[in-house]
C-alpha positions as CSV (number, residue, x, y, z in Angstrom):
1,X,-13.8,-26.0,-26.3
2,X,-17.4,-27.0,-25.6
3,X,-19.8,-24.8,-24.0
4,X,-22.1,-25.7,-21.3
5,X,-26.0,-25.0,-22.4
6,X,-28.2,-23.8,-20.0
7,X,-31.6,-24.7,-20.3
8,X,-34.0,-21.8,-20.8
9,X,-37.3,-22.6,-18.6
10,X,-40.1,-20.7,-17.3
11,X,-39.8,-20.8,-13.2
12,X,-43.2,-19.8,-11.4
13,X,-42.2,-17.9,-8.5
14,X,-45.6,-17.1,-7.5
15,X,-46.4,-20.5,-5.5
16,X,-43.2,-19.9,-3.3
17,X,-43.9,-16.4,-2.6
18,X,-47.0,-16.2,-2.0
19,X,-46.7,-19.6,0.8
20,X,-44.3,-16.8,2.7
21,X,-47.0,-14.0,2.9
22,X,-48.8,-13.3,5.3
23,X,-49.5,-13.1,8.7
24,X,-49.4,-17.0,11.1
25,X,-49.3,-17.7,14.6
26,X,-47.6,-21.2,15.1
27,X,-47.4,-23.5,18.1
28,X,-43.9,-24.8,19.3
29,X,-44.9,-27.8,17.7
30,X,-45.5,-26.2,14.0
31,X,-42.7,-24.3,14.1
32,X,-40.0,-27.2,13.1
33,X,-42.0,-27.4,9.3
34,X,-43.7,-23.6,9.3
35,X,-41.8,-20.5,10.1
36,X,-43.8,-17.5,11.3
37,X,-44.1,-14.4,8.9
38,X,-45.9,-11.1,10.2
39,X,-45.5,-7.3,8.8
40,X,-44.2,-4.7,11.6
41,X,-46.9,-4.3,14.1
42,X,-48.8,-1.0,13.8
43,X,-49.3,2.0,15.8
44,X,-52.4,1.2,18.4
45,X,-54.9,3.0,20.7
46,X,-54.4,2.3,24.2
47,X,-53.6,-1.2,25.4
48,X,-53.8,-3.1,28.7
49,X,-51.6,-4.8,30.0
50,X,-52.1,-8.8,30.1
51,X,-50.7,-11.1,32.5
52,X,-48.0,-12.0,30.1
53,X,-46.7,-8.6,29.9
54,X,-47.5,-7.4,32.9
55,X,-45.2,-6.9,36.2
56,X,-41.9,-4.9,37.5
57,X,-38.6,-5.5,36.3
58,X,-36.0,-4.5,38.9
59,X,-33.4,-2.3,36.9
60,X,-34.7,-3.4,33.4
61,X,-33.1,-1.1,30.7
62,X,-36.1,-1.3,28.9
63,X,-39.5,-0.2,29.6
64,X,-41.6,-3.1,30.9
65,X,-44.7,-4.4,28.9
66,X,-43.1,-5.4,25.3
67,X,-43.1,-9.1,24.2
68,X,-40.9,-9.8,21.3
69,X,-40.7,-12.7,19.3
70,X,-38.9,-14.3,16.5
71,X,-38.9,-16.6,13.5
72,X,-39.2,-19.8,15.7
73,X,-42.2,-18.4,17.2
74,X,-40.1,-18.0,20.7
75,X,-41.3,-15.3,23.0
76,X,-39.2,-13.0,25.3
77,X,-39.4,-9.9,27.1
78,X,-37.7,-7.0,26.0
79,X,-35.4,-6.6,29.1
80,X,-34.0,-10.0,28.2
81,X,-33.7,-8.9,24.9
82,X,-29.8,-8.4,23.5
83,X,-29.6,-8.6,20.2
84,X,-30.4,-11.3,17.5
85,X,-29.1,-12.7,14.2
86,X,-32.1,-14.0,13.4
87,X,-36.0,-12.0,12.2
88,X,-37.5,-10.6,15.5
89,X,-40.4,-8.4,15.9
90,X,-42.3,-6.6,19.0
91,X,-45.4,-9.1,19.5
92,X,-49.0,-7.4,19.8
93,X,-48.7,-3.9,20.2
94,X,-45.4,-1.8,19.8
95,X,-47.1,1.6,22.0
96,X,-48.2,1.1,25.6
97,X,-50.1,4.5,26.0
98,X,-51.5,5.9,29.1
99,X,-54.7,7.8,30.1
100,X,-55.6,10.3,27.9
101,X,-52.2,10.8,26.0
102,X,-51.6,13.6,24.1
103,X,-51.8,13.2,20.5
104,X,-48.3,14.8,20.1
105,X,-47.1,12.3,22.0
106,X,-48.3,9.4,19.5
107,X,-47.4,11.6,16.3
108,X,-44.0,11.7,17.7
109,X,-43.8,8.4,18.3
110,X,-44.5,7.7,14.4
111,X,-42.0,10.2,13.3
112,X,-38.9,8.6,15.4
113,X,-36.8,7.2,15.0
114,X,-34.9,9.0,11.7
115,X,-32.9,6.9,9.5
116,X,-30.4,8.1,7.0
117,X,-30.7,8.6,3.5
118,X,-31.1,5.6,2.1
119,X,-31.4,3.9,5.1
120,X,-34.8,1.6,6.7
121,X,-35.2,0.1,9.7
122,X,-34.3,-2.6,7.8
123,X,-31.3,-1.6,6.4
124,X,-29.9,0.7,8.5
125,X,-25.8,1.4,7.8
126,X,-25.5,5.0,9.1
127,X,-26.3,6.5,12.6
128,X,-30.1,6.9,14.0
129,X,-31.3,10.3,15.2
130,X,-32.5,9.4,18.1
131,X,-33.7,13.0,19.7
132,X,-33.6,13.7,23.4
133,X,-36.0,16.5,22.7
134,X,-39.1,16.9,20.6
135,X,-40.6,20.6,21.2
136,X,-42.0,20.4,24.7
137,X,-41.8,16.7,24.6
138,X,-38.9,14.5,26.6
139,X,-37.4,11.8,25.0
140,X,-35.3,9.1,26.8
141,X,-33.9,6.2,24.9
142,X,-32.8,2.3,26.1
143,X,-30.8,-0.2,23.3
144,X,-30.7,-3.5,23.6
145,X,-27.4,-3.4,22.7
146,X,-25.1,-0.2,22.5
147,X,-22.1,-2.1,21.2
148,X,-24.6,-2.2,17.8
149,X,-26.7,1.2,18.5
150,X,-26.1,3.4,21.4
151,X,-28.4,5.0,23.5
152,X,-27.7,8.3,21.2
153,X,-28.2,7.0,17.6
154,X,-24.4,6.0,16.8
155,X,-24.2,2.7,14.7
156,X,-21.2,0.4,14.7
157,X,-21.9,-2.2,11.9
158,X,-21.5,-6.0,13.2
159,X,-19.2,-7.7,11.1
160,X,-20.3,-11.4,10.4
161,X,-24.0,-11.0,10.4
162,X,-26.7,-8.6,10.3
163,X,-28.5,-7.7,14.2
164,X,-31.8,-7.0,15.0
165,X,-31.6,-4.3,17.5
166,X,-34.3,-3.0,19.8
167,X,-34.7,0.5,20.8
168,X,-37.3,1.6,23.1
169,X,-38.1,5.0,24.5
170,X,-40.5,6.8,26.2
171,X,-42.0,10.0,25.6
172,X,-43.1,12.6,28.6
173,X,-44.8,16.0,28.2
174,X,-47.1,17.7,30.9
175,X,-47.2,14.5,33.0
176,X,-47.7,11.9,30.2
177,X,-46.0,9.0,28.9
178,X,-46.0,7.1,26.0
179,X,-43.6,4.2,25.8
180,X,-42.6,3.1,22.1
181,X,-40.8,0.0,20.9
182,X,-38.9,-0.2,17.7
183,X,-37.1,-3.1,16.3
184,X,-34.5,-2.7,13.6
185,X,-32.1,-4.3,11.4
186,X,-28.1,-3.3,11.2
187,X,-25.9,-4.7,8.5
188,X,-23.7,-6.7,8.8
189,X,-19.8,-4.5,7.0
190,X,-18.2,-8.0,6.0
191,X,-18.2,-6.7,2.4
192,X,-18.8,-2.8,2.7
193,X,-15.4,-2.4,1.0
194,X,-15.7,-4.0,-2.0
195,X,-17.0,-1.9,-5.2
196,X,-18.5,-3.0,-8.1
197,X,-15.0,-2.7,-10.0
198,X,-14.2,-6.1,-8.7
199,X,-17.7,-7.6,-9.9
200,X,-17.1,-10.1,-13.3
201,X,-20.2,-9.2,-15.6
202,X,-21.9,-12.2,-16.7
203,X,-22.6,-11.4,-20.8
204,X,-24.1,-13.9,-22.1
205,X,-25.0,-17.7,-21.7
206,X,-22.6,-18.9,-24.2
207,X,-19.8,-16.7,-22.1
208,X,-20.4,-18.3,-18.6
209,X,-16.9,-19.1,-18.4
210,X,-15.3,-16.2,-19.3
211,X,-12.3,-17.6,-17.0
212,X,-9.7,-15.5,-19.5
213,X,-11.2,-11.9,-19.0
214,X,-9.6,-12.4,-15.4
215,X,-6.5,-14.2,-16.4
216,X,-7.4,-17.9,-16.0
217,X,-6.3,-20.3,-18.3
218,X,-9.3,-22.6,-19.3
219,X,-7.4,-24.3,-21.8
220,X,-7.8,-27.3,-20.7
221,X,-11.3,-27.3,-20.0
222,X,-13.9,-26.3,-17.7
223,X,-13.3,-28.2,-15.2
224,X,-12.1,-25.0,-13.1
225,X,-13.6,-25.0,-10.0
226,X,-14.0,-20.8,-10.4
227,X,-16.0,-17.9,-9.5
228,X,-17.8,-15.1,-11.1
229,X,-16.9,-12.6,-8.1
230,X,-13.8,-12.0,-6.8
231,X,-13.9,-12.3,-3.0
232,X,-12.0,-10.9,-0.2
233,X,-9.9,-13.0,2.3
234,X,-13.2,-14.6,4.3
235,X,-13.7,-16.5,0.9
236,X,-17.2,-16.3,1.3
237,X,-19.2,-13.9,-1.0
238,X,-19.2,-15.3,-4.7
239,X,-22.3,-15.7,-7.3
240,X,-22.4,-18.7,-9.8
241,X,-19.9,-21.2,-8.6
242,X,-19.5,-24.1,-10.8
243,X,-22.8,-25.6,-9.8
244,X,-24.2,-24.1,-12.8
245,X,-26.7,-27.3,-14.1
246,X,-28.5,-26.0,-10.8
247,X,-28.9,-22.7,-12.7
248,X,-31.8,-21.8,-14.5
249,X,-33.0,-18.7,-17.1
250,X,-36.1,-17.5,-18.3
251,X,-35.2,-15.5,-21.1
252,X,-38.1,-13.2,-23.1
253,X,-34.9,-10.7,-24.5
254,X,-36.2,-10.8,-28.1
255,X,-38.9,-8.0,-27.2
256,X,-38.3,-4.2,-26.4
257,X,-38.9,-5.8,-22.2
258,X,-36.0,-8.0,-21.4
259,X,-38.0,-10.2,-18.7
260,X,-35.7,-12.6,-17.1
261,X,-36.3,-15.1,-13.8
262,X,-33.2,-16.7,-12.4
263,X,-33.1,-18.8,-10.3
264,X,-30.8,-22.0,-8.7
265,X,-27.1,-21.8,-6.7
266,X,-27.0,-17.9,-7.5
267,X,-24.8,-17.5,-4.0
268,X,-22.9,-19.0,-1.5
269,X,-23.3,-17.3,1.4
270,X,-26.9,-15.8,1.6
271,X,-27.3,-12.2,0.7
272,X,-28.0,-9.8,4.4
273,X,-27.8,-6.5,3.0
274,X,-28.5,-4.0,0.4
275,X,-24.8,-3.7,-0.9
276,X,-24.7,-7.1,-1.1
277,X,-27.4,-7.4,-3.3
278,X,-26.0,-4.7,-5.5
279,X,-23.5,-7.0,-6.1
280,X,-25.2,-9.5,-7.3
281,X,-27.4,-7.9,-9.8
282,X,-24.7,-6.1,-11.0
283,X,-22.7,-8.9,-11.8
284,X,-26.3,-10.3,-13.7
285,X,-26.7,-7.0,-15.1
286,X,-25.4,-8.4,-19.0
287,X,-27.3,-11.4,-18.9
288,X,-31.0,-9.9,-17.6
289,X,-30.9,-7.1,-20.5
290,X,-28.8,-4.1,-17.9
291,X,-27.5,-2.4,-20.7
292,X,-24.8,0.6,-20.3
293,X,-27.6,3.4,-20.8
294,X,-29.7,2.7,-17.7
295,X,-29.4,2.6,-14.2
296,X,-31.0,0.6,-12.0
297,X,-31.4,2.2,-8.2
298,X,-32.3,0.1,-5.2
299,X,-35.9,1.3,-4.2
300,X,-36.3,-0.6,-0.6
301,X,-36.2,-4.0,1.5
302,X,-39.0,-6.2,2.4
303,X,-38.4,-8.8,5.3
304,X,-41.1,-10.9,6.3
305,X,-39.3,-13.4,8.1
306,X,-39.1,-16.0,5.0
307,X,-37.4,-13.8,2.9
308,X,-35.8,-10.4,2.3
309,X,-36.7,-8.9,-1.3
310,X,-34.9,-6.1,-2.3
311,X,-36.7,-3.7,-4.7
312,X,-34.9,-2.0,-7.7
313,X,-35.7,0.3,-10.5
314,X,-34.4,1.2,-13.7
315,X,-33.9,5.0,-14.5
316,X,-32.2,6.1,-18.0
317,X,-30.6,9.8,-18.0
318,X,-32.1,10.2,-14.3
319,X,-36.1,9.5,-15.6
320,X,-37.9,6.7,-14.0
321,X,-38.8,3.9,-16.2
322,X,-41.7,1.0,-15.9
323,X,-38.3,-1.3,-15.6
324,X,-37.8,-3.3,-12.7
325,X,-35.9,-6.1,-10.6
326,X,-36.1,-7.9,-7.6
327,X,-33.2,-10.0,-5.7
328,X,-35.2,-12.4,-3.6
329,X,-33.7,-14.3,-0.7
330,X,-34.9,-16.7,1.4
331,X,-33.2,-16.3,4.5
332,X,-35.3,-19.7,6.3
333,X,-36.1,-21.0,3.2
334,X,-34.6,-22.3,-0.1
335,X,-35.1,-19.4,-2.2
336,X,-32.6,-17.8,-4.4
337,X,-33.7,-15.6,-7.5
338,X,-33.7,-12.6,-9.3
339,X,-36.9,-11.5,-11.1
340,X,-36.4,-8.8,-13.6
341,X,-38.4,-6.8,-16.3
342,X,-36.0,-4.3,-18.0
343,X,-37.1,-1.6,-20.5
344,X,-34.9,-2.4,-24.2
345,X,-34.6,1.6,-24.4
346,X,-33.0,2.4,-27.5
347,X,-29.6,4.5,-28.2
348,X,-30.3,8.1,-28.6
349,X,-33.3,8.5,-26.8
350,X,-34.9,11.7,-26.3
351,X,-35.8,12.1,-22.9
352,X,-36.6,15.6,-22.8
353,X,-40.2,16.5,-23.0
354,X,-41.9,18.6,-26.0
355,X,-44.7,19.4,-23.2
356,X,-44.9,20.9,-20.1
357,X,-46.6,19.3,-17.6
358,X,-48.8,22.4,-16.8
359,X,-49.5,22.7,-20.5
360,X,-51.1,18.8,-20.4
361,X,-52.8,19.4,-17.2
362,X,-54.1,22.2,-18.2
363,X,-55.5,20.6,-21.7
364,X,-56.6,17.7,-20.4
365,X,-58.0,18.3,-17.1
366,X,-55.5,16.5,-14.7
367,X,-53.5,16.6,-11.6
368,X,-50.5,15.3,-10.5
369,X,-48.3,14.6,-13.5
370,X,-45.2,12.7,-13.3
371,X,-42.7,12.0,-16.1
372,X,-41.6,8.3,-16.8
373,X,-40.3,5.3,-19.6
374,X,-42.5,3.2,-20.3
375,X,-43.7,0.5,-22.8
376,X,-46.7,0.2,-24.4
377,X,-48.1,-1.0,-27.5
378,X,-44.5,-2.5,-28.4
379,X,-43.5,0.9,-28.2
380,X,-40.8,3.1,-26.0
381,X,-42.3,6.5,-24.7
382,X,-41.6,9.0,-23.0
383,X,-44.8,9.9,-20.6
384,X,-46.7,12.3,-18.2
385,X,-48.9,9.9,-16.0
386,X,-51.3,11.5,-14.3
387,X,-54.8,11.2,-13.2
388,X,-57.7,12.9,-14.2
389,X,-59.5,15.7,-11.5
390,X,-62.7,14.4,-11.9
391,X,-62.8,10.5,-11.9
392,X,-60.6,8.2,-10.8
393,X,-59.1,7.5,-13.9
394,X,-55.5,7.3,-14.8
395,X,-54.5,9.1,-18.1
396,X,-51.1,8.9,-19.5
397,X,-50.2,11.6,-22.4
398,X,-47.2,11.0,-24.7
399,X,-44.6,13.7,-23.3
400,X,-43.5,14.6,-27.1
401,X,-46.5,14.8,-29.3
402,X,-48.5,16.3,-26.0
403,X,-51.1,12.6,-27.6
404,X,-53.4,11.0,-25.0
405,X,-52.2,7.8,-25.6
406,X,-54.3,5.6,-22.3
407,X,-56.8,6.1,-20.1
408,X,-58.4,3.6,-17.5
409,X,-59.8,3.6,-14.1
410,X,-57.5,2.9,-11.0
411,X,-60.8,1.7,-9.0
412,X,-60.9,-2.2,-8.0
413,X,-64.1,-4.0,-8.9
């Protein structure tokens, strides 16, 4: 039976990322080759109105003044806002403050509104606390569509794609208003049920086609038009069709850091949320150097409107490790990859630490000690970072010989 080969090259990931950073205003024209990408806007101090923003909105369900625009650089106002498949954000400023506001007023339009564990306003799968009371301060809240979120936090999951929903609300205490505008992003719950128990691990390039595990016959050949994930009745979630000459590995697994970039036809259908991107590093997770004794826990999403990464790190026996990977999708752009740097962390580790953390603090002089993995010098160790009281140096002892073993500035030159 022969084996397809996959060639093992070095892809540079840099060039493509870094051409989606950033901040860009586009013209109408622009937009059909360059795709706006901006972070969330920040909190502000008190804005004017413009023109543009300006004016009354006869029964509006939102409060007037907020611009929103999306990846196509098209502008509308929030009252005409419903909801959107596609990357949206509030343009310009997301507070309209009044006359001397109260600065509870502003702190609590920071703190709200509250996601769920594990939730974002990226990524949000569970219900919003969305408070009709803060203290002495009212709260009244608008959605742009309560089918998605209602006007009192509850979530109902759309089920073909993800929404961006917009919430606005304004705060009142003693005579003052602050009106706040909040955009977030609700997944999409076309593949909520399926569980990792249905993912086919990927072990090892020579094993690509391990059809048989799954009770395929490949006997005569690999010509099988098959999949490495086994999808529900849509058909449309699967990883590594049989596109796989589009597939390529970087593979560094000889040393004690299993670095790995993949890239090429990793999935079908692109990937909208968090548990969809579990999915796909965990069917990876024998081919980037995921071994059985670590875990890796999804740390965050970044959307900038190009693409949505989705953060992960490795723990072993509930430590944080140096150990990383990233699933990186481009949601307006041709990007498909997974970038990972996995710790090789030995059977039979200790992970308990000889030292306390007061005792190094105390003998060394530092403050804020953390325990972690990490590599250095070639070597596995179990670590306290911390950093020292009196510079801005970061020192790292070992955690079971209580050894200095680094210690560098954290300052930028």
């Amino acid at each position: 039976m022969n084996k397809r080969r996959i060639i093992c090259v070095l892809i540079v990931s840099a060039i493509a990322l870094c051409s989606c950073s950033g901040t860009k205003e586009t013209s109408a024209e622009e937009t059909d080759n360059s795709k706006e990408t901006t972070t969330v806007t920040s909190v502000t101090s008190a804005v004017e109105s413009s023109e543009e923003t300006s004016g009354s909105v006869t029964g509006a369900n939102h409060p007037e003044g907020f611009i929103l625009c999306d990846v196509e650089d098209r502008t509308f106002a929030a009252e005409d806002f419903t909801s959107s498949e596609k990357w949206v954000r509030v343009q310009g400023d997301d507070l309209i403050l009044g006359d001397r506001t109260p600065s509870s007023l502003i702190e609590a339009a920071q703190t709200y509104p509250e996601f769920a564990e594990g939730d974002s306003s990226q990524n949000v799968t569970k219900d919003i606390y969305l408070p009709a009371q803060a203290d002495d301060i009212n709260i009244s809240w608008a959605s742009s569509d309560e089918s998605v979120i209602s006007c009192d936090g509850k979530v109902t999951l759309p089920h073909e794609h993800s929404k961006y929903v917009l919430l606005t609300a304004t705060y009142e205490t003693d005579g003052k208003e602050v009106e706040a505008a909040y955009v977030v992003r609700v997944a999409r719950d076309m593949f909520a049920d399926i569980g990792t128990d249905k993912v086919l691990p990927l072990y090892g390039y020579d094993e690509l086609w391990a059809f048989e595990s799954i009770g395929i016959d490949t006997s005569d050949g690999w010509d099988y038009s098959g999949w490495f994930y086994e999808y529900d009745e849509l058909e449309q979630l699967y990883f590594f069709q049989d596109i796989v000459d589009d597939l390529t590995i970087y593979d560094k697994s000889s040393s004690t850091i299993a670095d790995y970039f993949i890239t090429g036809q990793l999935c079908e259908t692109s990937i909208e949320t968090a548990h969809e991107s579990d999915l796909l590093l965990f069917s990876m997770r024998k081919i980037i150097g995921w071994h059985d004794n670590c875990e890796m826990r999804y740390e965050g999403l970044m959307v900038d409107g190009y693409t949505d990464i989705y953060d992960y790190r490795q723990y072993y026996n509930g430590i944080p490790t140096s150990g990383w990977a990233k699933v990186i999708i481009g949601t307006y752009v041709d990007i498909k990859n997974v970038h990972s740097w996995i710790l090789q962390i030995p059977e039979g580790f200790d992970s308990k630490p000889s030292v306390t953390e007061d005792e190094i603090t105390d003998k060394y002089d530092l403050v804020y000690p953390s325990l972690e993995i990490m590599e250095l010098d070639g070597r596995i160790l179990l670590v306290w970072k911390c950093y020292s009281s009196e510079s801005s140096e970061r020192v790292i002892i070992d955690a079971h010989t209580g050894e200095e073993v680094y210690r560098g500035s954290t300052v930028v030159t």
